[in-house]
N, C-alpha and C positions, 0 to 999 in steps of 0.2 A: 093543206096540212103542214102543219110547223116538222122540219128535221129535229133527228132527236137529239141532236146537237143543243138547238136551240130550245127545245122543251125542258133542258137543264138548264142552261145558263139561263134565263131569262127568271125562272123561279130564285136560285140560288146567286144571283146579281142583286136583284130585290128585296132579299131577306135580308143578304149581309150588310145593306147598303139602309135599310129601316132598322135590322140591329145595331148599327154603328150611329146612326144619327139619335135614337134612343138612349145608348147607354152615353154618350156625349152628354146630350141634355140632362140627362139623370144626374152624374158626374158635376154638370155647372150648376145643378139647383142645389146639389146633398154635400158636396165637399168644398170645403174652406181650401183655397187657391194656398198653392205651398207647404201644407200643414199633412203629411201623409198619414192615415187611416190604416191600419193595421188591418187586414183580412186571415191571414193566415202566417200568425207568428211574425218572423220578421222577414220571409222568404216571397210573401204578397204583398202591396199596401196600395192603396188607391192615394195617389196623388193630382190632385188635377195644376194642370200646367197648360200652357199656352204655346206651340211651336210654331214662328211665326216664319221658318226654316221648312226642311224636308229634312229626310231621312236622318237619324241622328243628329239634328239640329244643323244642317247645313246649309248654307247662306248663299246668296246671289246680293248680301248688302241689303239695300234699298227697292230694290227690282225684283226682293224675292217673292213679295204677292203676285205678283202677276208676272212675273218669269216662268215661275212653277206651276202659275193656271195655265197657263202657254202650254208648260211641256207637258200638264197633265192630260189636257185636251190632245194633243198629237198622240201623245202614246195611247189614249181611248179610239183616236180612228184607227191608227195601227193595229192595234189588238181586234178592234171590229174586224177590221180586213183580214185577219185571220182569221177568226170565227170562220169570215165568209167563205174563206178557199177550205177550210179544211171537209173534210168529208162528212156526209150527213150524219152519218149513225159514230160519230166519233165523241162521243158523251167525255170522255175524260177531258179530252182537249178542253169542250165546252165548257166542263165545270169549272176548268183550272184560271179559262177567262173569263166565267164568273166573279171569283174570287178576285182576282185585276181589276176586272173593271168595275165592281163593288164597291172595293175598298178606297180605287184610287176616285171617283164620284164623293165618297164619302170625304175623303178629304178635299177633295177640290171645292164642295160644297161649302164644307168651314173656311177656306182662304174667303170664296165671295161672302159669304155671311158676316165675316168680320175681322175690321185690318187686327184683333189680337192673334190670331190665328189659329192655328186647326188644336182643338183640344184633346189633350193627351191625360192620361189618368189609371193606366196598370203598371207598374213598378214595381219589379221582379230582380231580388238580388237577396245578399245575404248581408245585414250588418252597413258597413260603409262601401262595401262591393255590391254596386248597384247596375241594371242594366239601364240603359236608356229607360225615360218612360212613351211610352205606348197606347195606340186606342187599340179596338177590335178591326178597322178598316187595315191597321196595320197588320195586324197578324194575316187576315185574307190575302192584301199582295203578297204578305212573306210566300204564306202555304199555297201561293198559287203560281208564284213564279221556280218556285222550287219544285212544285208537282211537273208548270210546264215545260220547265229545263230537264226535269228527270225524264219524261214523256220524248222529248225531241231527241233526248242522248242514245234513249233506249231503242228507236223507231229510227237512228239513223238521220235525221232531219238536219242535224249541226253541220255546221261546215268542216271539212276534214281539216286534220292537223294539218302545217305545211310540209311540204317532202323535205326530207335534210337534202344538203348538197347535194350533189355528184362527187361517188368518190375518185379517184384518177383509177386510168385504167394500171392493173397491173401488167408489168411488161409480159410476154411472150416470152418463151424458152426456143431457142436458135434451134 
């Protein structure tokens, strides 16, 4: 019998990881590459764009396909190794490396699938103040490494601040 660690992550890894590859291809069939699509006002727009970078467009150059499959692939064992140690009935932990390891599949998927890169297509801002654009793979790392940092803060897990100095002693009174 599956931990119910893993009774979550395993459904909720799947979904977001078939959601993300879904709404991609939807995005490369329905939207004109550059040409942003108004959804709600000027505060949504579906833009489809091509990131052939990480996270806010950033670059490793030439290396960055298969840099960032390198690093996304380590950071998926890492994260499994956690799944693994943490404790069986720890469902939040689980879900939160659903949403990791989901999302980051999801794009590691698009770098192999093709050198234009991982397709991006929600675009969230107001006017000329725009955010990054965005898939759904991304929003699961966001809300899952933020669930799993809040998770680790709150449970103690983090490594402690450092100690300040030593202050000097104060002298002694004769």
């Amino acid at each position: 019998m599956l931990a119910r660690k893993t009774r979550v992550f395993i459904p909720l890894a799947l979904a977001l990881l078939l959601t993300d590859c879904a709404t991609k291809r939807l995005a490369e069939e329905h939207l004109p590459r550059g040409y942003p699509q108004q959804v709600v006002d000027d505060v949504l727009r579906f833009t489809l764009s091509y990131n052939t970078g990480a996270a806010m467009s950033s670059s490793l150059g030439r290396f960055s396909r298969v840099g960032f499959s390198v690093i996304a692939v380590v950071m998926l064992v890492v994260l499994l190794r956690v799944l693994r140690t943490a404790p069986p009935d720890d469902t939040w932990v689980g879900g939160a490396l659903a949403l990791i390891c989901g999302g980051a599949v999801g794009n590691l998927l698009d770098r192999l699938r093709s050198p234009n890169g991982v397709v991006d297509f929600i675009d969230v801002g107001i006017g000329t103040h725009r955010f990054w654009i965005f898939n759904v793979a991304d929003m699961g790392v966001t809300v899952g490494a933020a669930l799993l940092a809040f998770l680790l803060w709150r449970r103690g897990d983090l490594p402690p601040a450092p100690m300040p100095p030593p202050s000097s002693p104060t002298p002694s009174a004769p």
